[in-house]
DORO-637029 format. One line per 4 residues: number of its first residue (from 1); their letters; for each residue x, y, z of C-alpha. Coordinates in steps of 0.02 Angstrom, whole numbers, plus 50000, padded with zeros to 5 digits. Each point is the difference from the previous one (the first is absolute). Layout:
BEGIN
NUM = a = X Y Z; ...
***
This chain:
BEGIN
1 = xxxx = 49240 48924 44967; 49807 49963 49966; 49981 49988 50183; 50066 50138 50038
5 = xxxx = 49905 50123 49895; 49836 49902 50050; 50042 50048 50215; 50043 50207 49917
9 = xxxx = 49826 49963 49902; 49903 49956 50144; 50080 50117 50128; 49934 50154 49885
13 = xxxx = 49829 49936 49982; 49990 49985 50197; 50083 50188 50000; 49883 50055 49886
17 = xxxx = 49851 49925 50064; 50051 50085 50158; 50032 50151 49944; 49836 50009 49904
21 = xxxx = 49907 49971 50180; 50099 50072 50118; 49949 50206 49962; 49832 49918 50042
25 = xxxx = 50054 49919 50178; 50117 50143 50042; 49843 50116 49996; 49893 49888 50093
29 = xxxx = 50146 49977 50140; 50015 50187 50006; 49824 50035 50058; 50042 50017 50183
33 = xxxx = 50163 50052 49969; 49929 50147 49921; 49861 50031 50139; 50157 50013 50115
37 = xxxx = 50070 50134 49894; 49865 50109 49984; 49928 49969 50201; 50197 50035 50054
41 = xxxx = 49995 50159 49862; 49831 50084 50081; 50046 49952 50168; 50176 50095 50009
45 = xxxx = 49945 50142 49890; 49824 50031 50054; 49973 49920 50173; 50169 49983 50096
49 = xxxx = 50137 49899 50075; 49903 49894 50100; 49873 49948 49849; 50152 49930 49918
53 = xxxx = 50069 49911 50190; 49797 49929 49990; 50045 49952 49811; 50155 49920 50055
57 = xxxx = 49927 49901 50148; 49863 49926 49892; 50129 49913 49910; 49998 49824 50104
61 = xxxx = 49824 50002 49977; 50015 50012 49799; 50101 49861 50006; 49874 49917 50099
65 = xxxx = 49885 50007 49852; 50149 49971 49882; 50024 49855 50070; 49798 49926 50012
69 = xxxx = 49982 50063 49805; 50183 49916 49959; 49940 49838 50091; 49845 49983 49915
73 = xxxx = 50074 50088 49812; 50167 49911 50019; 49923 49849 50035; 49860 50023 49853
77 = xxxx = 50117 50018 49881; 50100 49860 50025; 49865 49881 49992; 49905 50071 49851
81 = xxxx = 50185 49976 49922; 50016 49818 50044; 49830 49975 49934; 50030 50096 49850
85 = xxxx = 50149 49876 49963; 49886 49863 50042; 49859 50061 49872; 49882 49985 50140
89 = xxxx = 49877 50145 49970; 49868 49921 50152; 50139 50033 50134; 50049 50169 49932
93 = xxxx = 49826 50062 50011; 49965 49924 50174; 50159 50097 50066; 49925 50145 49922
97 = xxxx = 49849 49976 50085; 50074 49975 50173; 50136 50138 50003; 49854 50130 49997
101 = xxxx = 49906 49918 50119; 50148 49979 50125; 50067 50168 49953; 49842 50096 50031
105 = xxxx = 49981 49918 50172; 50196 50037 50070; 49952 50172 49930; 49866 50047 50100
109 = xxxx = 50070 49919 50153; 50144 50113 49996; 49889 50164 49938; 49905 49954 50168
113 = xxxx = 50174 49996 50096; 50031 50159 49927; 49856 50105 50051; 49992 49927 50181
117 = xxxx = 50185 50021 50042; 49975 50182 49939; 49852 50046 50069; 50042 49928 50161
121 = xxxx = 50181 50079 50020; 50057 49834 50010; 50161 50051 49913; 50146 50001 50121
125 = xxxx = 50092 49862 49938; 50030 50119 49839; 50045 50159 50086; 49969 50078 50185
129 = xxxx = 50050 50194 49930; 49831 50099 50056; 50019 50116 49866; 50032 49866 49867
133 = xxxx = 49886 49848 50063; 49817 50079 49943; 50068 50062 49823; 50042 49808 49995
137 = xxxx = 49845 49949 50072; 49913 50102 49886; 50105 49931 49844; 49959 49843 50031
141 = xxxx = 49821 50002 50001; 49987 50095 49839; 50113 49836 49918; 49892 49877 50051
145 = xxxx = 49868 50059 49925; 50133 49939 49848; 50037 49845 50046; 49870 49890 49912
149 = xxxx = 50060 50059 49838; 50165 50029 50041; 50026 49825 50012; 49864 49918 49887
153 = xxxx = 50083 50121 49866; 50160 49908 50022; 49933 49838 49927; 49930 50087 49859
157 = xxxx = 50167 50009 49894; 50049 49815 50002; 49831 49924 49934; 49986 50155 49887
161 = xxxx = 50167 49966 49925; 49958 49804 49985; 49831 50078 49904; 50130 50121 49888
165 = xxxx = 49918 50129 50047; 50141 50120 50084; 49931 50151 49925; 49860 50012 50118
169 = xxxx = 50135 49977 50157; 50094 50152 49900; 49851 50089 49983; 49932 49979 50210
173 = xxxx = 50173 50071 50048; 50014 50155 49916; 49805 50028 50029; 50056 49970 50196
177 = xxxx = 50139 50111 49960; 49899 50137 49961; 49855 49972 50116; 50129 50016 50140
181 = xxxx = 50100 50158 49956; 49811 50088 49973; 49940 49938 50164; 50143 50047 50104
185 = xxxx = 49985 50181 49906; 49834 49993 50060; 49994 49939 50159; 50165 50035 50077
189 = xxxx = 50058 50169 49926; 49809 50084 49994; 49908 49896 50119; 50152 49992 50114
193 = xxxx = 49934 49819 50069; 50201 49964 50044; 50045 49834 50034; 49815 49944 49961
197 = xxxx = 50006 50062 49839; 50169 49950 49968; 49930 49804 50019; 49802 50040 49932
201 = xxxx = 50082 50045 49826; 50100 49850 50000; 49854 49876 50049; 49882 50067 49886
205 = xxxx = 50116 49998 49866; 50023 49823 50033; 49821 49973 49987; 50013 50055 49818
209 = xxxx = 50159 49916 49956; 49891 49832 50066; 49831 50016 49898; 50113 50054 49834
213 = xxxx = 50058 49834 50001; 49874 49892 50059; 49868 50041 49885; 50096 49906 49871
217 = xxxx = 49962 49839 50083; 49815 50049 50005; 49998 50013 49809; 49969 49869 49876
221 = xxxx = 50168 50009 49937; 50087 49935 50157; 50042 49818 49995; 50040 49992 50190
225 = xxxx = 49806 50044 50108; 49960 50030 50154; 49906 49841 50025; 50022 49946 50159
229 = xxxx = 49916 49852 50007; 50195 49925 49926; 50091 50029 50142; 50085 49852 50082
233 = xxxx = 50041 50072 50174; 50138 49857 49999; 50102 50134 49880; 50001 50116 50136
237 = xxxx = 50138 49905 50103; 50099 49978 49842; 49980 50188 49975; 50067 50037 50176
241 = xxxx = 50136 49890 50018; 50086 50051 49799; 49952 50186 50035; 50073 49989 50179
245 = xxxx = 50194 50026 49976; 49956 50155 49888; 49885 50081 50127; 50082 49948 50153
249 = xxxx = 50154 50141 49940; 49886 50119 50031; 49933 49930 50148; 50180 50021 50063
253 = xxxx = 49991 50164 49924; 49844 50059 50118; 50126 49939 50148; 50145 50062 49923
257 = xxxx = 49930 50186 49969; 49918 50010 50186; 50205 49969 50039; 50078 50122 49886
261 = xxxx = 49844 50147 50046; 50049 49973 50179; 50187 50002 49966; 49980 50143 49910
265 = xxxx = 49893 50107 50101; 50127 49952 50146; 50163 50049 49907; 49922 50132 49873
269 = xxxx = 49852 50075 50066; 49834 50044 49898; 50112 50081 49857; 50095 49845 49967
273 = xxxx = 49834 49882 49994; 49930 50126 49884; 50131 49986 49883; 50022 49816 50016
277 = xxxx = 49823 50005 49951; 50002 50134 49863; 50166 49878 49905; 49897 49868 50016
281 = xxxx = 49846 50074 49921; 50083 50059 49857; 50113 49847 49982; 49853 49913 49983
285 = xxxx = 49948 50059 49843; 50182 49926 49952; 49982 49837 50075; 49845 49968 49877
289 = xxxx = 50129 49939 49865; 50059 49867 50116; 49820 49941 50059; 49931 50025 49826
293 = xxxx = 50177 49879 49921; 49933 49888 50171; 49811 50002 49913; 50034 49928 49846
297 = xxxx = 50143 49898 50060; 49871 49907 50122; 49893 49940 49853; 50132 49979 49876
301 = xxxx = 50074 49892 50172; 49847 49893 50012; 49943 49978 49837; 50172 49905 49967
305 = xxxx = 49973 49891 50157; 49852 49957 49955; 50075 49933 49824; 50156 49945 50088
309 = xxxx = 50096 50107 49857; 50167 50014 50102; 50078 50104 49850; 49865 50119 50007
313 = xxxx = 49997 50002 50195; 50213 50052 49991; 49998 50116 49843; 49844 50105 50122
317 = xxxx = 50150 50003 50147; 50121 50046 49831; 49912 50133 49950; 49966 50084 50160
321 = xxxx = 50176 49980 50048; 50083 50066 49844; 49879 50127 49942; 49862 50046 50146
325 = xxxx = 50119 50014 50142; 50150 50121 49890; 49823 50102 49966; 49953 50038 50178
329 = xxxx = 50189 50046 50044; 49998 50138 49869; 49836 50068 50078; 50088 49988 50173
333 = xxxx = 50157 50103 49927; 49880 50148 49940; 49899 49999 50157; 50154 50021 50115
337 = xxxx = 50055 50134 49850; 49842 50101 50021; 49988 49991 50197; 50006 50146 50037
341 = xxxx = 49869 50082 49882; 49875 49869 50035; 50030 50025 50200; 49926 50179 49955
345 = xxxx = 49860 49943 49955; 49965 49957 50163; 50088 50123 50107; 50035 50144 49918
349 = xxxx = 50107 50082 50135; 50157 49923 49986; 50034 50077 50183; 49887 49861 50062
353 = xxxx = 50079 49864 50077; 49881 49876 49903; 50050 50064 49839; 50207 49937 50031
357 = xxxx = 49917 49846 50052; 49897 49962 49864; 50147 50032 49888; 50100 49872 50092
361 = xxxx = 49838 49865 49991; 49997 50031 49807; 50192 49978 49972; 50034 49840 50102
365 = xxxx = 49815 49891 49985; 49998 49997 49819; 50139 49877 50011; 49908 49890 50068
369 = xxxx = 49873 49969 49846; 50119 49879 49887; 50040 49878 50138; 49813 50015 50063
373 = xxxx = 49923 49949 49808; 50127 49840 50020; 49937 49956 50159; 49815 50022 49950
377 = xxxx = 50013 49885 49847; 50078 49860 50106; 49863 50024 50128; 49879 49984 49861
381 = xxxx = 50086 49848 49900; 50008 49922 50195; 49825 50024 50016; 49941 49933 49823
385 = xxxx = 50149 49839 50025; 49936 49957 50156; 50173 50052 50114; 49910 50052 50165
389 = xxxx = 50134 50014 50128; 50119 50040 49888; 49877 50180 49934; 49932 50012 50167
393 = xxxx = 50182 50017 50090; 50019 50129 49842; 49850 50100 50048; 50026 49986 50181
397 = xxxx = 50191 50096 49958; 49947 50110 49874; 49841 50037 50114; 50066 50043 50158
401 = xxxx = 50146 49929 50072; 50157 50089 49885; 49907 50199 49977; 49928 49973 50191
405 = xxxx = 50170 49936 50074; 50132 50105 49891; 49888 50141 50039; 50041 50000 50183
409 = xxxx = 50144 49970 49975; 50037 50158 49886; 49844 50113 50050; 50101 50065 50168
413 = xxxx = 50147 50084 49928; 49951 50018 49820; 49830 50051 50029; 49860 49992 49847
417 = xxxx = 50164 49944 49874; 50009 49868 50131; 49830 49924 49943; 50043 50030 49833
421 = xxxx = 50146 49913 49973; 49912 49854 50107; 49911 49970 49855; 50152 49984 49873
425 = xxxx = 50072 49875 50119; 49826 49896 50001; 50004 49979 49822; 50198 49960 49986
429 = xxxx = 49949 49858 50140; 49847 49947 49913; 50107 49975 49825; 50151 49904 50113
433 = xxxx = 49846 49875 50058; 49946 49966 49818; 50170 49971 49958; 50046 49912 50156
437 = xxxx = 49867 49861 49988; 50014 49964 49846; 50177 49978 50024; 49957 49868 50158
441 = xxxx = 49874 49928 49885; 50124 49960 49852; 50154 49971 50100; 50087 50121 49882
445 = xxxx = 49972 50187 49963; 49830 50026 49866; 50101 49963 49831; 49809 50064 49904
449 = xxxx = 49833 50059 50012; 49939 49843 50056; 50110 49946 50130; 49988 50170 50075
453 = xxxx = 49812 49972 50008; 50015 49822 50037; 49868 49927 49873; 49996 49825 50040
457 = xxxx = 50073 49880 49900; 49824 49923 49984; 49915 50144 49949; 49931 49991 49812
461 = xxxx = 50045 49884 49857; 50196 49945 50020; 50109 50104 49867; 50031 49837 49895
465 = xxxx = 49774 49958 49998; 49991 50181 49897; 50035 50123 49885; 49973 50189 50015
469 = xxxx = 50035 50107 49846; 49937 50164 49942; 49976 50046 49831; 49962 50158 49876
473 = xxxx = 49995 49932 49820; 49916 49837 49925; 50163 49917 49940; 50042 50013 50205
477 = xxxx = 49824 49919 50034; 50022 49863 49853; 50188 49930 50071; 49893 50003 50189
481 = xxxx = 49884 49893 49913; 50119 49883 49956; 50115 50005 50161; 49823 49962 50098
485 = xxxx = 49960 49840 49896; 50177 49929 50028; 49977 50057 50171; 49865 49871 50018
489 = xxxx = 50053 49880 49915; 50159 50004 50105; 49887 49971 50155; 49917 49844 49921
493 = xxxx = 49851 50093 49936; 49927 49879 49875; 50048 50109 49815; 49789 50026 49968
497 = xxxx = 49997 50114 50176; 50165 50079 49941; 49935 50040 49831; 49840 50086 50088
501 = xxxx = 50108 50104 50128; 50136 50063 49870; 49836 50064 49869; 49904 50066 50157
505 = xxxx = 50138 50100 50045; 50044 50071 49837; 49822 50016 49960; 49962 50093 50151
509 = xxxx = 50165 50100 50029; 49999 50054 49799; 49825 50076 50026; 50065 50105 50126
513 = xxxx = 50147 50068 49913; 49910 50036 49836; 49843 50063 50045; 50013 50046 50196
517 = xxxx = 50159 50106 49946; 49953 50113 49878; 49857 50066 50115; 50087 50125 50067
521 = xxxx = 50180 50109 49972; 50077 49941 50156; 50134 49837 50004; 49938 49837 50036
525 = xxxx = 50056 49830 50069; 49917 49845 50020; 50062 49883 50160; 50003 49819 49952
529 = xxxx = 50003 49849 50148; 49994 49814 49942; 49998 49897 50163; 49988 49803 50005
533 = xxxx = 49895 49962 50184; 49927 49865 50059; 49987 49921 49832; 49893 50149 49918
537 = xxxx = 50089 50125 49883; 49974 50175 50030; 50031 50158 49901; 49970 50172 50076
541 = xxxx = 50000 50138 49891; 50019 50185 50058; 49992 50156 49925; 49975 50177 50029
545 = xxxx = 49891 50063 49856; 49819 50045 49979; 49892 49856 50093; 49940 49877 49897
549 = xxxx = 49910 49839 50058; 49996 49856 49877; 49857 49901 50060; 49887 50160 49967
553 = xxxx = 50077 50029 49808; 49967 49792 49976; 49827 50013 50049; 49954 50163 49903
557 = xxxx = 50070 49904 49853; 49893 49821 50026; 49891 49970 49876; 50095 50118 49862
561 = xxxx = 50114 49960 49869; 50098 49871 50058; 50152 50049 49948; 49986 50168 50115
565 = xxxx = 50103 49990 50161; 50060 49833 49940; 50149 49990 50086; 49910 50041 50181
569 = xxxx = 49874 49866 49973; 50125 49876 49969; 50098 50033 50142; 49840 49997 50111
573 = xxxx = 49948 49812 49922; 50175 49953 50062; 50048 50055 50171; 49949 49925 50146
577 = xxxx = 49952 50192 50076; 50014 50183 49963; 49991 50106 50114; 50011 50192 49964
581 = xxxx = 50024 50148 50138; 50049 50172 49976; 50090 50059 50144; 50053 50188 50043
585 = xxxx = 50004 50020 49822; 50068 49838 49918; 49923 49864 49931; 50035 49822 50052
589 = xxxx = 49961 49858 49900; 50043 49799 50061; 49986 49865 49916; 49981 49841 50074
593 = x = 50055 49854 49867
***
C-alpha cells in the first residue's frame, strides 16, 4: 500500500510541476503560431487571395527555420538537462555560451538565403504562378529580415526556464503579440505594403520578442553569461547529433510541404492552398499546447537522464499520457465544433470555395494532435536515451513518408480532405511503430510504462539497491529514517555509516516539511531516493517549495550561536558531499555518505 501512494505522490508533483510551467512554454511555442494568424488574417481580409497562397507557400521554408532553431534548442535543452542532473554548472554554461554563438551564425546564413533568393526571383521551386510568384518573392524578403531573432528567440525559453525566470518569456510574447497586430494595422491596412508588410510586422516583432529576453542574461542577476570564452566547440557535435531526430521532422516537413503545396495546387487550385494554409495558421495557435507539453517534457526528459531516475523518467511519459494527451483531444473536439465560425474569420463569404475547404481542414486535422504529442515525446525520450535509428526511422515517418505518401494516394479523388486525413493516418502509423518496437524489443506486447519505452534494464540503481518514497508529515519522514538505516545495514554498511544516513535524512527531509511547508498555502511533497552505488550511500531529496540552499543558511550561521542551524551543520560534518540545485523550480539536495 505505502508504495503505492508514494508512485500517486510523485506522479502529482511531476503534474503539478508541469502544469505550473507549461502556461509559460505554451506562450512561448505560440509566438509564430500567432504571427501566422494575424499575417493569414490581414492577408485574406485586407490584401487578397494570393497574399494568403504566398502565406501558404512560405510554409516549407518556416519549417526550414523550425527545424535549424529545434536542432540547436532541442539539442540545448537536452544537454543543459543532463548536466543539470550531473550538477555540472561549467558544462551548462559552456552550452549556453555556444548555442548563441552557433545560433546567431545558422541565422544569418539563412537571412542571407532569404534576401538573395528573393531579390533574385530565384523562387520557382516554390511556385511558377506569375501572378502569385512576386507577392511570394516579396514575402520572403520582408521575413528574413526576421530570421536572426526568429531563431535566436527560440533558445531563449529553455535557459530562461533553467534560470526560473518564465515570466520574462511570458512577458516577450504578448509584447510580440501586440507589436505585431499594431504593425500589420500600420503597415498593411494604411500603408498597404501587402505581402511586404504582412512579413516586416512579423520580423520586427521578432526583433522585440528577442532583446525582451536577452537582456536578462546581460544583467547581474543572470547566473548563465554570455561569456564566450567557455565554449568547448567539442559540445557542438553533441548538440547536433541529440538535437538531430527532433529537427530532422521538420526537415521532412520542408520536403513534405513542397509535396502537399504541389499536390494541392494540382488537384485544388489557388483556393484550396489558401485554405490549407489559412487551417494551418490558425491550428497553429492550437498546436502550441502540444509543443509547449513537448517544452517542458524535454527538460523534465533530460534532467532525469542525467540522474538516471527511471521512476521519474516513466511517471513524465505517465503524466503526459494520462493527463496532457486527454487535454489536447478536448481542444481538438471544440475546434472541429467551432469550424465553421472560425473559417469566417478568414473568408467571410461562405460562397467561396476556400471557405468549405477550410471548414473541412479544421474538422479532420485536429485529430491528428493526440497521436502527434505521443509521437513527439518518444522522439524526445529517443533523443535524450540515446535510440538513434530507432527516433530517426520515427522522424523520417512522421516527417515525410506517411502525410507525403497517403497524400497521393487520397489527394486525387478526395481532394484537400485527401491531405487532411493523410495526416490522421501518419499519426495512427507513427503510434503502431512505438507500439510495434517495443513489442519486437520485449518479445511480448509493452505490459508498462517502461517496457513500452524500453528503459534498459541497466539504466539507474536496480529496484532492490533503493528506495523511493514521498512524504508530507514528519512521522512519514521519521519511519523513512529508520527504513534507510536498515536499508544499509542490510547492504553491509558498517552500523556508524547507517546511523549517519538514517539522521541525515530525517534531519534534512524534517526541515523541509516543517519549515519549507508552511511557506506558502499550496500542498507540498518532498521526494525521497536512498540508493546504495558503488559502495557510497546516496540520498536525494526533492521538493517543490520555495528554494532554499543549505550550504548558504550554514555559512550565514558560522561563527553564531552554535546551537543555530544545528541540525544542518551536523549533517554537513558527516556526509561525504552535498550538493544542492534548484531546478525549474525544485530544490535538489544529495547527500553523499
Amino acid at each position: 500500500m505505502m508504495q503505492k501512494v508514494d508512485k500517486n505522490r510523485n506522479l502529482k508533483m511531476i503534474m503539478s510541476l508541469m502544469a505550473r510551467l507549461l502556461p509559460v512554454q505554451i506562450l512561448a511555442a505560440a509566438v509564430g503560431s500567432i504571427n501566422g494568424i494575424v499575417s493569414s488574417y490581414f492577408a485574406t481580409n485586407y490584401v487578397g487571395i494570393d497574399a494568403m497562397s504566398a502565406v501558404g507557400l512560405y510554409s516549407p521554408v518556416g519549417f526550414l527555420l523550425g527545424a535549424v532553431s529545434t536542432l540547436l534548442a532541442g539539442g540545448c535543452a537536452i544537454l543543459s538537462g543532463q548536466y543539470l542532473g550531473q550538477n555540472r554548472m561549467d558544462r551548462l554554461q559552456s552550452v549556453f555560451a555556444l548555442d548563441l554563438v552557433v545560433s546567431t551564425i545558422a541565422a544569418l546564413i539563412l537571412a542571407a538565403a532569404g534576401f538573395f533568393l528573393g531579390m533574385r526571383d530565384l523562387t520557382g521551386m516554390f511556385t511558377q504562378d506569375a501572378a502569385i510568384r512576386p507577392l511570394f518573392n516579396r514575402y520572403l524578403i520582408g521575413q528574413a529580415i526576421g530570421i536572426l531573432p526568429l531563431i535566436l528567440g527560440g533558445q531563449m525559453p529553455v535557459f530562461l526556464a533553467i534560470e526560473n525566470q518564465r515570466r520574462r518569456t511570458t512577458a516577450a510574447s504578448v509584447i510580440y503579440i501586440a507589436v505585431n497586430l499594431v504593425l500589420n494595422l500600420v503597415f498593411v491596412k494604411n500603408m498597404k505594403m501587402e505581402a511586404f508588410g504582412l512579413a516586416l510586422a512579423s520580423s520586427l516583432g521578432m526583433w522585440v520578442f528577442l532583446l525582451v529576453q536577452l537582456q536578462y542574461f546581460l544583467s547581474d542577476r543572470a547566473v548563465l553569461k554570455p561569456v564566450f570564452r567557455r565554449i568547448a566547440w567539442g559540445e557542438s557535435i553533441r548538440v547536433a547529433a541529440v538535437g538531430f531526430p527532433g529537427a530532422a521532422s521538420l526537415l521532412y516537413q520542408t520536403v513534405r510541404g513542397l509535396i502537399v503545396n504541389n499536390l494541392l495546387t494540382l488537384h485544388t487550385g489557388s483556393m484550396g492552398l489558401s485554405a490549407f494554409a489559412a487551417a494551418n495558421n490558425l491550428l497553429g495557435i492550437f498546436w502550441a499546447l502540444p509543443g509547449g507539453i513537448l517544452a517542458v517534457s524535454r527538460l523534465l526528459i533530460s534532467v532525469s537522464e542525467g540522474e538516471e531516475d527511471r521512476r521519474t523518467l516513466a511517471d513524465i511519459m505517465r503524466v503526459v499520457l494520462k493527463c496532457f494527451v486527454p487535454l489536447v483531444l478536448v481542444v481538438d473536439m471544440l475546434i472541429m465544433a467551432l469550424s465553421v465560425p472560425l473559417a469566417r474569420l478568414f473568408f467571410q463569404d461562405p460562397a467561396v470555395p476556400a471557405f468549405g475547404m477550410m471548414v473541412s481542414c479544421l474538422r479532420i486535422l485536429p485529430l491528428c494532435m493526440p497521436l502527434s504529442v505521443i509521437c513527439m515525446h518518444f522522439v524526445c525520450y529517443g533523443q535524450s536515451s540515446g535510440k538513434h535509428l530507432y527516433v530517426n526511422l520515427l522522424s523520417l515517418l512522421d516527417g515525410v513518408v506517411c502525410v507525403a505518401g497517403f497524400s497521393y494516394l487520397l489527394s486525387g479523388f478526395l481532394g484537400i480532405r485527401g491531405v487532411c486525413w493523410a495526416n490522421v493516418l501518419n499519426g495512427i502509423v507513427t503510434t503502431l511503430y512505438i507500439v510495434g518496437c517495443a513489442w519486437i524489443r520485449q518479445k511480448h506486447f509493452p505490459q508498462d510504462m517502461e517496457e513500452l519505452m524500453m528503459i534498459p534494464e541497466e539504466f539507474g540503481v536496480p529496484e532492490e539497491d533503493r528506495i523511493d518514497v514521498s512524504v508530507r508529515t514528519v512521522e512519514e519522514v521519521v519511519d523513512v529514517a529508520r527504513r534507510v538505516q536498515a536499508f544499509c545495514l542490510a547492504r553491509g554498511v558498517d552500523e556508524k555509516r547507517a546511523y549517519y544516513a538514517g539522521l541525515s535524512m530525517e534531519e534534512m527531509a524534517g526541515n523541509v516539511v516543517e519549515h519549507g511547508f508552511s511557506k506558502d498555502s499550496r500542498k507540498h511533497t518532498v521526494d525521497l531516493r536512498t540508493s546504495w552505488r558503488k559502495g557510497k550511500v546516496i540520498l536525494r531529496i526533492k521538493d517543490d517549495c520555495v528554494p532554499f540552499d543549505p550550504q548558504k543558511r550554514k555559512e550565514l550561521s558560522e561563527g553564531e550561536d552554535v546551537t543555530k542551524n544545528i541540525g544542518i551543520r551536523m549533517v554537513y560534518s558527516m556526509a561525504d558531499s552535498i550538493e544542492y540545485r534548484n531546478i525549474l523550480g525544485l530544490n535538489v539536495l544529495t547527500i553523499t555518505i
